[in-house]
Structures are given as structure tokens and as C-alpha cells.
Backbone as JSON, one array per atom type, in Angstrom:
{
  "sequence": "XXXXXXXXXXXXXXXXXXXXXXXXXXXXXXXXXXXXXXXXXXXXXXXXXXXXXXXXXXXXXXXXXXXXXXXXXXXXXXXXXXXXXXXXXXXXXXXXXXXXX",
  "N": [[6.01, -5.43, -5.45], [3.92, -5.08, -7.99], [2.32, -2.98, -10.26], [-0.69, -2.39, -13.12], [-2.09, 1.32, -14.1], [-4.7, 2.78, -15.19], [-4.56, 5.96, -16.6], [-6.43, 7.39, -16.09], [-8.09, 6.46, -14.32], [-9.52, 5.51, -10.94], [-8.12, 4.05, -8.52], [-8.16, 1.12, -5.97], [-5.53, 0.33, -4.1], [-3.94, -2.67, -1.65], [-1.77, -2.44, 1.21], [-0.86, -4.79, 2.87], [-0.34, -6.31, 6.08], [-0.98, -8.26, 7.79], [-1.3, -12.02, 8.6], [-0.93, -14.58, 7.52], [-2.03, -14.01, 4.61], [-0.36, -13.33, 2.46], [-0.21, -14.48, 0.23], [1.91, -17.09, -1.25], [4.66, -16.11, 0.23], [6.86, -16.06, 2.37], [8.06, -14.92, 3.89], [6.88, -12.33, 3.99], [4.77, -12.99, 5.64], [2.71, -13.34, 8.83], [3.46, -11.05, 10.11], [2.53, -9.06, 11.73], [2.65, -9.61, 15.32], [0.44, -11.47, 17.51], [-2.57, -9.58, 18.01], [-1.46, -7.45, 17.52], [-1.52, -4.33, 16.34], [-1.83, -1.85, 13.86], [-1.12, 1.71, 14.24], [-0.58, 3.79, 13.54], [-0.37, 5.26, 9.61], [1.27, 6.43, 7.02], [0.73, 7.36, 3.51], [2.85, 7.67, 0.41], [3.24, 8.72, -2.52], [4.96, 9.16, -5.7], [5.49, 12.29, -7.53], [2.92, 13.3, -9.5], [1.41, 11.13, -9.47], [-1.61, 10.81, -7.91], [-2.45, 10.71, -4.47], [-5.25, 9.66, -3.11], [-6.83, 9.04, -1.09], [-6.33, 7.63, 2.3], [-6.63, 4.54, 3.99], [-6.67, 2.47, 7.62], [-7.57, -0.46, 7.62], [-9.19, -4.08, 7.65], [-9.64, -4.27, 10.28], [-7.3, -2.75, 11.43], [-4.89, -3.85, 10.61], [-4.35, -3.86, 7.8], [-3.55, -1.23, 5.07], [-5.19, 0.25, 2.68], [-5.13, 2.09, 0.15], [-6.43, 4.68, -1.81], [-5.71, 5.88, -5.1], [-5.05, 7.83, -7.88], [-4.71, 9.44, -11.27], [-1.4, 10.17, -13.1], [0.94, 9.29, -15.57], [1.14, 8.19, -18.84], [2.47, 5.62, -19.89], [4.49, 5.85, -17.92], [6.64, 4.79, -14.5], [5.37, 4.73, -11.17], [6.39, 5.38, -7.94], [4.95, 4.13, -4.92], [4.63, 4.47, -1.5], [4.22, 2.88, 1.88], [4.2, 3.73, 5.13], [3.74, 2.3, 8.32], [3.44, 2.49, 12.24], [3.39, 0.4, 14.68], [1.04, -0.38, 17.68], [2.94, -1.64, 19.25], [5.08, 0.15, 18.84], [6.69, -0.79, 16.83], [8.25, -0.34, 13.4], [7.28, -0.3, 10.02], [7.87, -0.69, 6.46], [6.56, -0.72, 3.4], [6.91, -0.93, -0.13], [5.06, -0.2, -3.67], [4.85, -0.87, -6.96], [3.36, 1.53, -9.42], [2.68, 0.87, -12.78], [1.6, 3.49, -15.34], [-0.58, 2.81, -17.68], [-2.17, 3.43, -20.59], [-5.86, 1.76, -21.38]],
  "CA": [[4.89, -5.72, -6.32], [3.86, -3.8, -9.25], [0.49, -2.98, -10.79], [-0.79, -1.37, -14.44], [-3.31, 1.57, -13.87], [-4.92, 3.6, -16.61], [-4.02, 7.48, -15.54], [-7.83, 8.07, -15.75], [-8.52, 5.03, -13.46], [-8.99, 6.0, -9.86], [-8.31, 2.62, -7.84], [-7.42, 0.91, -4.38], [-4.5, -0.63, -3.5], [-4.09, -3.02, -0.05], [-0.75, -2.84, 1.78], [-1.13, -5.69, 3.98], [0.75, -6.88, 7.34], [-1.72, -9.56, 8.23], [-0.65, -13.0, 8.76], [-1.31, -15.78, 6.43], [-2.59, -13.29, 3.85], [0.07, -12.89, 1.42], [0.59, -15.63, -0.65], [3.49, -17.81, -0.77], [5.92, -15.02, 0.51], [6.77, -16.5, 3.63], [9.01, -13.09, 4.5], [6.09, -11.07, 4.45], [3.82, -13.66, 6.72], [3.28, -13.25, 10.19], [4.54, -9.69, 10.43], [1.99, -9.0, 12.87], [2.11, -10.36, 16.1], [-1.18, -11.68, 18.1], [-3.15, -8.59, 18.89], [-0.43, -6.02, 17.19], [-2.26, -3.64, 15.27], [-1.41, -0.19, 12.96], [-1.56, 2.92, 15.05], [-0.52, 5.44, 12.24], [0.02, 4.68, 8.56], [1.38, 7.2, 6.49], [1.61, 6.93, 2.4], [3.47, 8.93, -0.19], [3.36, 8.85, -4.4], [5.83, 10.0, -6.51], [4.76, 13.88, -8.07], [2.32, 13.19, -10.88], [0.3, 9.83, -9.07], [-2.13, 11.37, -6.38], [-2.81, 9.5, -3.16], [-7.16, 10.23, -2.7], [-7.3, 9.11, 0.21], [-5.41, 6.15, 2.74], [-7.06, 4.26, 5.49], [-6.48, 1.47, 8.28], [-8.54, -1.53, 6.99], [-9.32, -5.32, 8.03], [-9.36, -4.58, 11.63], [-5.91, -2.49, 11.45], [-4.08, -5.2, 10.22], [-4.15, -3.56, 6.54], [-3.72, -0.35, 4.8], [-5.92, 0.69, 1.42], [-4.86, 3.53, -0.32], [-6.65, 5.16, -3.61], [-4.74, 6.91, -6.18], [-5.87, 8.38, -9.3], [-3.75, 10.02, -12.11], [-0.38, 9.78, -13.55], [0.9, 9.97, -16.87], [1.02, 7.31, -19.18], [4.2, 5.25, -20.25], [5.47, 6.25, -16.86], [6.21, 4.49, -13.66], [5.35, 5.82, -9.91], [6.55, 4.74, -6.8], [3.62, 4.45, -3.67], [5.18, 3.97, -0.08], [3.33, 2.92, 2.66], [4.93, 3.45, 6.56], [3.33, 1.91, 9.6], [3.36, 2.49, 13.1], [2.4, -0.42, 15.39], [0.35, -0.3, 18.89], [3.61, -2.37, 19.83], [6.15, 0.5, 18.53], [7.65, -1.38, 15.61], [7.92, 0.69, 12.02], [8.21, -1.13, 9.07], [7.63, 0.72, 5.2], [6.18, -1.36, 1.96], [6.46, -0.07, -1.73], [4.77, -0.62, -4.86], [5.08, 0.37, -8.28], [2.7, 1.63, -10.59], [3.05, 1.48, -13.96], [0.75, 4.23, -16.18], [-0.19, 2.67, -19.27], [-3.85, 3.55, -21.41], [-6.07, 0.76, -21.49]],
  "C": [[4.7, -4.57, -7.28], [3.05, -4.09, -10.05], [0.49, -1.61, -11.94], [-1.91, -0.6, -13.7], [-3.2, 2.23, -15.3], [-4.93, 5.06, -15.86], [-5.23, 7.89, -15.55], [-8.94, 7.35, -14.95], [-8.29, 5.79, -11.83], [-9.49, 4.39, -9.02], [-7.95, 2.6, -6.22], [-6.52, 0.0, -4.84], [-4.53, -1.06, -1.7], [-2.27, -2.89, 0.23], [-1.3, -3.91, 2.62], [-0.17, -6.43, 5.11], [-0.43, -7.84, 7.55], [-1.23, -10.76, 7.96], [-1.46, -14.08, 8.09], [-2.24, -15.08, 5.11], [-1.52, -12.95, 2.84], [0.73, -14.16, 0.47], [1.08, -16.5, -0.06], [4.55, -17.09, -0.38], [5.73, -15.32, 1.78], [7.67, -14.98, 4.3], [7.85, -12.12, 4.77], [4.7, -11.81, 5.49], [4.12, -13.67, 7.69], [3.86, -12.19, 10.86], [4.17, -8.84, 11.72], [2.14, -9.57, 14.0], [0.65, -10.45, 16.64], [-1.2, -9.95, 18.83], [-2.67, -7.18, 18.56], [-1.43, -5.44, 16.0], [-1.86, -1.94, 14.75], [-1.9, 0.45, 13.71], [-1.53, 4.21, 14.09], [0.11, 4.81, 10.74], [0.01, 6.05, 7.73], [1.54, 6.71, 4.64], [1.81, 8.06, 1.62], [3.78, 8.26, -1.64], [4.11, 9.97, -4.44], [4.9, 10.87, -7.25], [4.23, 12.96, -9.42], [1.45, 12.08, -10.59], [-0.5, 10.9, -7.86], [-2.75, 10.59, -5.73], [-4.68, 10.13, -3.07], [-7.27, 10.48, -1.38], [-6.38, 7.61, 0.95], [-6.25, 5.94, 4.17], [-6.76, 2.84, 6.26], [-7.88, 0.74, 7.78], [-7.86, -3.05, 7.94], [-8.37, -5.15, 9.6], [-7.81, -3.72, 12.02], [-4.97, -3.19, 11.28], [-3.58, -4.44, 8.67], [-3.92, -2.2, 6.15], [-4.45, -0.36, 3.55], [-5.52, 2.3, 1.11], [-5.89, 3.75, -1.76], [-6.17, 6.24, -4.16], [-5.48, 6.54, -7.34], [-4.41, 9.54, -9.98], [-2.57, 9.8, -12.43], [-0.24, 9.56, -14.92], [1.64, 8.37, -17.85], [2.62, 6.55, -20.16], [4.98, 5.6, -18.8], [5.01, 5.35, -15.32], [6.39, 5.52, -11.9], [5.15, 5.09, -8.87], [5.7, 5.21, -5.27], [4.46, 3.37, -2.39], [4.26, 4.1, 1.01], [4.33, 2.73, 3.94], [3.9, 3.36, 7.44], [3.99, 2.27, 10.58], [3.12, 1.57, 13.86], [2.03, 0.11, 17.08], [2.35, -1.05, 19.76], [5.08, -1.27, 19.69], [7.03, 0.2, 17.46], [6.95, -0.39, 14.69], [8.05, -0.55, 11.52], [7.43, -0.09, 7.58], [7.73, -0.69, 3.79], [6.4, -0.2, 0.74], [6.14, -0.99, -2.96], [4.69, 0.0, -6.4], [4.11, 0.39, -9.46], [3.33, 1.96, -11.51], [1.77, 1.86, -15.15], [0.84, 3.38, -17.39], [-2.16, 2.79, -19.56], [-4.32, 2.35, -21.74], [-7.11, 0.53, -22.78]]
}
């Protein structure tokens, strides 16, 4: 996925593993099993985007990150890695792209 910010915009983004929550993308539905929930979620922006802050959301099912800054005409890659209660990893990315609004 891949989202415009303005580099003086400080927003959220959702990673989401929750089940029946992403659309029509049947690959990314269901990723959870019953009861499996995020134990550690780490995320990481490319130099020049800064992460604010990242937290477990909707019950640990989700991640939210907010980032602020970045430089305009330019894009910056935001990775999100999970942990589950069950032991499984798995690792989302999305790509901002800086542009002045």
C-alpha cells in the first residue's frame, strides 16, 4: 500500500492483521487465528520520515504508528514486524510518498 503525506503533516497509519478487515485482499484475511494476538510490534522508517510513536491497537489485533516529517518529492519506506502470543512473525510495509499539499 502506499499513502501521500505532506512532510509537515504528522499522521497515523494502521497495520492491520485482523480478520475480515482488509478489503478484498483475501491473502491478507484471516492472518490471525481465534484468540492470536500481537505480543511485540516493532516499526522502522527510512532516515528522513520519523516514527512518533507505534502502538498495539483494536484489541492487539492491529498496529498504529504516527510519523511526521520527510522531505518532499521523496518516497519512504515504513515496516512494521509482529510477534504473536502464538510465536508466528510476519513483517508489513508501506510506502509513503512526501508531496506538499
Amino acid at each position: 500500500q502506499s499513502y501521500i503525506k505532506d512532510p509537515s503533516s504528522v499522521l497515523d497509519y494502521k497495520f492491520d492483521w485482523r480478520c475480515n478487515t482488509n478489503g478484498s485482499d483475501v491473502i491478507l484475511q484471516d492472518w490471525l487465528a481465534s484468540g492470536e494476538t500481537i505480543t511485540t510490534a516493532t516499526v522502522t522508517a527510512d532516515s528522513g520520515l520519523t516514527v512518533d510513536s507505534s502502538s498495539k491497537t483494536d484489541t492487539n489485533t492491529s498496529v498504529t504508528v504516527w510519523l511526521s516529517g520527510g522531505t518532499a518529492g521523496q518516497y519512504f519506506n515504513v515496516t512494521c514486524r509482529i510477534v504473536t502470543n502464538a510465536g508466528r512473525t510476519d513483517e508489513r510495509s508501506i510506502v509513503i510518498l512526501c508531496q506538499e499539499r
